[in-house]
N, C-alpha and C positions, 0 to 999 in steps of 0.2 A: 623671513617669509621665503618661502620656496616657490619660485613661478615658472611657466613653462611657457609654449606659444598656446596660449588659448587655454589653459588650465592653472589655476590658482589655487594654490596648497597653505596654507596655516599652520601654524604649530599647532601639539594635540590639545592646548590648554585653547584656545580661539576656536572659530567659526570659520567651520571648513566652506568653499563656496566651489563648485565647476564652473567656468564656463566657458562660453565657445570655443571650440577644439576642433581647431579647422586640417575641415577633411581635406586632401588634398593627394594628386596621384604621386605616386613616386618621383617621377622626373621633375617634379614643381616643389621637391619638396625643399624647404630655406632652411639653413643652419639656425640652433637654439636661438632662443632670443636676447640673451646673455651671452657673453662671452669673455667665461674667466681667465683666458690665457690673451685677451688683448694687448694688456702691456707687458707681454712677454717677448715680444717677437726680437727683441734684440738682447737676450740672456748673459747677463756678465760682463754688460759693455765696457763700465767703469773699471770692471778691475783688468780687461784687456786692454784699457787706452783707447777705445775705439770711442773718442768722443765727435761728437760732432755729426754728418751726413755721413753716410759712405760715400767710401772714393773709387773713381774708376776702378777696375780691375784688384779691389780687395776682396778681400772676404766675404761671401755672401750669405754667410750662417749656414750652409750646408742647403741650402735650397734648392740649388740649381743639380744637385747629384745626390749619389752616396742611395742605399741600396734603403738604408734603414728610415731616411726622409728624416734624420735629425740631421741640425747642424756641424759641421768638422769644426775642428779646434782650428783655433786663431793659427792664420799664413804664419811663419817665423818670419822673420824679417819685414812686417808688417808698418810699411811707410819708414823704411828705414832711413836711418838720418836726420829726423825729426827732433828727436831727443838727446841726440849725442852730448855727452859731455866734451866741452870746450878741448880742442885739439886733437881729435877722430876725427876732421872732417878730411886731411890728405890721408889718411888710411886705406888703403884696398879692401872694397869689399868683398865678404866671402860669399859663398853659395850658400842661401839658407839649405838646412836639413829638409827632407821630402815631407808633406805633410800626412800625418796619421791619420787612414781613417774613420771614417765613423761606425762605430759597432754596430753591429746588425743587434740591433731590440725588439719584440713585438712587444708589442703597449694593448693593453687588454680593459676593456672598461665593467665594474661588477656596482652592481647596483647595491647603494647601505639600505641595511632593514629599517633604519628609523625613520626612511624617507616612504619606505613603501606601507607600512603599519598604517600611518595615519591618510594615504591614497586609497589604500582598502577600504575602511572603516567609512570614506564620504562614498565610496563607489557604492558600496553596499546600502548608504542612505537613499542614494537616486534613482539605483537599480537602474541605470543605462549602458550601454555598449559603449567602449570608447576605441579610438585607433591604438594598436598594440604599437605602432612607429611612432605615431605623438606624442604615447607616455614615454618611450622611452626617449626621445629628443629632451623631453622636458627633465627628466634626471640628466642628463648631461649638461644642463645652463645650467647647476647650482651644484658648486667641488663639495658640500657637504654633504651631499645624497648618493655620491659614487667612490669608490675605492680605483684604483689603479696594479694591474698587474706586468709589468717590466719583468721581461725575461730573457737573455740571449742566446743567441744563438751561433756555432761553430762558427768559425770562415773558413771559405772556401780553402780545401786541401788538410781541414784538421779533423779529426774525430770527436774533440769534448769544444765545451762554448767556454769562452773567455768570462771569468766569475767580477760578480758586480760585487760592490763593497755597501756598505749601509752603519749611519749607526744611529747603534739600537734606543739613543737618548732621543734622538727626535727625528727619526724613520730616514733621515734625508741620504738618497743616493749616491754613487760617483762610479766610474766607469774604470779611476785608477787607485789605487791604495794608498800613494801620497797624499793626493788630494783629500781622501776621507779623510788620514790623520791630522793633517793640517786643520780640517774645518773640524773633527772632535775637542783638539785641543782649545782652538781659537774661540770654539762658542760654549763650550762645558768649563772650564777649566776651573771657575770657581767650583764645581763640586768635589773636588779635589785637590785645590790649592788655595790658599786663602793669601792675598797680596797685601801686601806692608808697605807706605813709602813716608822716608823720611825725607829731613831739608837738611843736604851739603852745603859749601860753598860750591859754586858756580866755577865752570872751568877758567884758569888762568891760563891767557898766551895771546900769543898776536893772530886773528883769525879774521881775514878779509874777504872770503866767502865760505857758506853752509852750501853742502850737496840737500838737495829736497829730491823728493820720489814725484814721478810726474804721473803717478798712476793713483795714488794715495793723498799725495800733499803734505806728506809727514816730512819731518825734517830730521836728516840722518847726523848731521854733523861736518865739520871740516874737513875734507879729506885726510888733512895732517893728524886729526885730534885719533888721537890710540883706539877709542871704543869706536871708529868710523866702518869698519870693516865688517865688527860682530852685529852690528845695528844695520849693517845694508844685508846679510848671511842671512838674518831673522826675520826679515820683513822679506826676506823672497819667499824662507822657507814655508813662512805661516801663511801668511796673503798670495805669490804669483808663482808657488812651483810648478802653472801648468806652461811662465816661460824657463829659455834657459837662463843662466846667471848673466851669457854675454847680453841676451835679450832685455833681459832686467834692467843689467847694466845702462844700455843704451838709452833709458827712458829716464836716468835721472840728470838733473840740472845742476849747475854750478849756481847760486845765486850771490850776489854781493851788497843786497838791501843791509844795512846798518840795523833798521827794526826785526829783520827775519835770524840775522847774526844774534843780538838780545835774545827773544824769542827763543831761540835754540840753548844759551845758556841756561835761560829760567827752568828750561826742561830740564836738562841735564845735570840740574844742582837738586833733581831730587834722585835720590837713589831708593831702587824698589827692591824687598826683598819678596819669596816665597816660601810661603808654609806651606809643609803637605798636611791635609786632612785625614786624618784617623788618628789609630792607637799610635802606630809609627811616628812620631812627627819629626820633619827634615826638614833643613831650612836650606834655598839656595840663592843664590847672587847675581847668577846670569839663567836668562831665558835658555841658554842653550843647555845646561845641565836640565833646566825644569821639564825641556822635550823631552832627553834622556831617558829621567825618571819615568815622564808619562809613558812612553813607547813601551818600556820595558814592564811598569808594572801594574798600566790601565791598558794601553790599548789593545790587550788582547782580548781583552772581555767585551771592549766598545763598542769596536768597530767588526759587525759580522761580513763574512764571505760566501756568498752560492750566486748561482746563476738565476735565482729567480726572489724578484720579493713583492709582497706588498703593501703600498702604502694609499694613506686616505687624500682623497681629494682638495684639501688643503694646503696637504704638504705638498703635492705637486708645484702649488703656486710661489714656493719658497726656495726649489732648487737651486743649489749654485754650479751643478754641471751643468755645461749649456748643452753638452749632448744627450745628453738624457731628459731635458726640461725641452730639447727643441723637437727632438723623436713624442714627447704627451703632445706638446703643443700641434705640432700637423697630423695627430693621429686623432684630436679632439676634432679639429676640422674636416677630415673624410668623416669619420664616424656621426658626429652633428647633423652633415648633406642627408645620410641617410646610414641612422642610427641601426642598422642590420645585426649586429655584435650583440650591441644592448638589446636588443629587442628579444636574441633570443639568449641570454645569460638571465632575464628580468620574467622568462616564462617559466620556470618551476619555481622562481620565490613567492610567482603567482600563486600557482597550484597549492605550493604550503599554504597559502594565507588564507584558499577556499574558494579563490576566484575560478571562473572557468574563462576557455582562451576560444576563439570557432573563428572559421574564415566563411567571408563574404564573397562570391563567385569564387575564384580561382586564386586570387594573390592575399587579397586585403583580410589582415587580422585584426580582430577586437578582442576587447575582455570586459567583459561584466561579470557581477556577483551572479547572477540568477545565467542559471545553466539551457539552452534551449531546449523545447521538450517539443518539438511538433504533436499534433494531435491531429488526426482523420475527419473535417468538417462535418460528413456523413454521418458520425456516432455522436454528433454534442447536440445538446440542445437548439432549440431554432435562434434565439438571439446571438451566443456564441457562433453559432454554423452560418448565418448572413457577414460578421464580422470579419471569420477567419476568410470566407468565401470572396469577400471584397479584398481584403489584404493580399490576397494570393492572386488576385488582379492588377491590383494599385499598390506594390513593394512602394512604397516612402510617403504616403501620405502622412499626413498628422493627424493627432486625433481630433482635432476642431472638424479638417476635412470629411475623416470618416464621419463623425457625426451629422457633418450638413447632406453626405451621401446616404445614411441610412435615415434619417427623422430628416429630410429635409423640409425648412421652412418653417421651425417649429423653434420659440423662446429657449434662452437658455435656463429657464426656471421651468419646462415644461418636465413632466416626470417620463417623457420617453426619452429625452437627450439624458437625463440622471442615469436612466438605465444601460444605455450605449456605456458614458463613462464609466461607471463601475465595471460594467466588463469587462473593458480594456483594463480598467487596471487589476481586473482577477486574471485578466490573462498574460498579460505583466507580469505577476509575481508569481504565476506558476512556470513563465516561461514560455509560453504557448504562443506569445506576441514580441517579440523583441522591440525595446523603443532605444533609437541612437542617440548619440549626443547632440543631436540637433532638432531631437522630439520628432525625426520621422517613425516610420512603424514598418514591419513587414513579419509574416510569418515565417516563421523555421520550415526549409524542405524537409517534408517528409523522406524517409529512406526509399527507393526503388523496390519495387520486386524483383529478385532475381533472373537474368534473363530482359527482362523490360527493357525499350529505350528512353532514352532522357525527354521529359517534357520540353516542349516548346517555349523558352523564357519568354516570360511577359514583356507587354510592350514596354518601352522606357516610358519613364513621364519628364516633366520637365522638371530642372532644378540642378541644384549642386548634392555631390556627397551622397549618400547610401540610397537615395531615392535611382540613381541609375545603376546599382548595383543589384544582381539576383538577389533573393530571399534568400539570409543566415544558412549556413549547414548547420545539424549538431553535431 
């Protein structure tokens, strides 16, 4: 189901429904009523270590600066100390390196045709005006009705923009070229390497504690044991090369549990091989040749390069850059307050689809199927020509109203209140009467004569929404 604030969308195989679609002015206006990026707000925690609160003067995911309003990569030296392996702690610390950063991105929001097909098709049953800012709010609270445009841009003192990476198996971005290959190989890799493991014997020797990764929880091995080195290399390279090796370093533990020592043999007595897939077939021993291979003879195909791309709504919610997932996430939030972008990227997918777009006094846009057509009360007939003549008095009446104004006092089974309605709705479907999404009415202003001054707006009536707005333009 597709929902907005005040408008309920169905898939095209169900019963489409509108309803209430709260008008509201600008400055009052509230964020979707959804919001897909809520539990995003702290992207990547786990694989940065940042478990728990934040701490005084950490990291603030780039919130409090930075030009682009994503978040900066994790401080280096981020609670150092914390993790140290046993006997770092008389060490001198160094200066962490300065921190990088955040790219300048603009985040662009485009509305998917499958969400707008079946909003046309109920618009056009109702034949009402709706706010052009409410539908597009309501495409924004559901990622499968919007795509995402991420593109960068130069920094300051260079001439070209810093190129985003993406790969093309499952659209997701990153901001540096390690990191894409990293996450190509880590989540693809079966299409390409088919894994083998059989059962050794279990390491012999005397081992009184296993290093563990304090980021993961994976167990690397005894510091002494030979493969301790290529097994902490690989777990940086794949999972945390956005720290350095000394950072990495610092986060893993010594442990001396007797079960966690087990544990790590039972792993380590299985030995995994890889097969590459296709005609070529290679077999390798260690993960680090298996990168090898992939760099040299997949990932030039995988992982694309340019400065601008785009992806669908969904995938947004899956990012593993946090700069690039934290630049959507506060860009969803300005644009949400007041959906301006969308509003107007969502007006010529209108026009395709046959809809017409017309503003209300001076700011406020609607769109309905049926196009306004004002018409001269002077040249219509006498029950049309008292209709338009009151509407052009009383902008937002309803049509209950107009009728108790024109047949007042008279049953709703009387055949002069029949007549009123039928009107209205011939003048409805020609256009001649605009009715809003909250069943008030007002007629289209006619065009001026040239030279002429503006009439005198009618008086306001009471109420909320298009009842205190002038009469439609076409």
């Amino acid at each position: 189901m597709f929902a907005g604030p005040g408008l309920e969308l169905m898939p095209d195989n169900e019963d489409i429904a509108i309803l209430d679609l709260t008008f509201v002015p600008a400055w009052a206006r509230k964020p979707a009523s959804a919001n897909p990026y809520a539990d995003r707000g702290e992207v990547g925690r786990a694989e940065r270590g940042d478990r728990g609160a934040r701490r005084p003067g950490g990291n603030d995911g780039g919130r409090s600066g930075g030009r682009s309003g994503g978040p900066s990569r994790p401080r280096s030296g981020f609670d150092r100390g914390r993790g140290m392996a046993r006997g770092d702690a008389g060490r001198e610390r160094r200066a962490p390196p300065p921190v990088k950063p955040p790219p300048r991105i603009m985040v662009s929001f485009i509305p998917e045709r499958k969400g707008l097909k079946p909003l046309v098709a109920q618009l056009g049953r109702t034949g009402r005006a709706f706010p052009l800012l409410d539908i597009a709010a309501m495409f924004l609270s559901k990622p499968e009705y919007f795509a995402i445009k991420l593109e960068s841009f130069p920094e300051e003192g260079r001439d070209s923009a810093p190129p985003l990476f993406q790969c093309s198996e499952c659209q997701a971005v990153f901001v540096e070229k390690e990191r894409a290959l990293g996450h190509a190989l880590k989540a693809h890799i079966g299409k390409f390497y088919e894994k083998q493991e059989t059962q050794a014997e279990p390491p012999k020797g005397n081992f009184v504690c296993v290093a563990r990764c304090g980021l993961s929880g994976e167990l690397l091995g005894p510091p002494n044991y030979h493969g301790y080195s290529e097994k902490l290399s690989e777990l940086h390279r794949t999972r945390f090369a956005h720290l350095t090796l000394d950072e990495y370093r610092s986060r893993i533990t010594n442990e001396s549990d007797p079960a966690l020592i087990e544990r790590w043999k039972q792993e380590a007595s299985k030995q995994t091989e890889w097969k590459s897939v296709g005609a070529e077939e290679r077999t390798f021993q260690r993960m680090a040749d298996v990168e090898s291979d992939f760099r040299e003879r997949h990932a030039p195909g995988l992982v694309k390069q340019c400065a601008r791309f785009i992806i669908s709504g969904p995938v947004s919610l899956r990012l593993e850059d946090s700069a690039i997932a934290g630049c959507i996430r506060d860009a969803w939030k300005r644009e949400s307050r007041f959906p301006l972008r969308m509003s107007i990227a969502i007006r010529p997918a209108f026009r395709h689809l046959g809809m017409h777009i017309f503003k209300v006094g001076d700011k406020a846009a609607f769109v309905s199927a049926i196009s306004p057509d004002p018409i001269d009360p002077a040249l219509a007939a006498e029950d049309i020509r008292r209709i338009l003549e009151h509407l052009e008095l009383h902008p937002g009446h309803t049509r209950q109203e107009t009728v108790d104004a024109l047949v007042p006092g008279l049953p709703a089974e009387a055949p002069e209140v029949a007549a009123v309605i039928n009107s209205l709705l011939w003048l409805k479907e020609k256009g001649h009467v605009i009715e809003f999404y909250d069943g008030t009415l007002a007629a289209p202003r006619r065009p001026r004569p040239p030279g002429s001054q503006p009439a005198a707006p009618a008086p306001a009536e009471s109420g909320a929404g298009p009842r205190q707005a002038p009469a439609p333009e076409a």
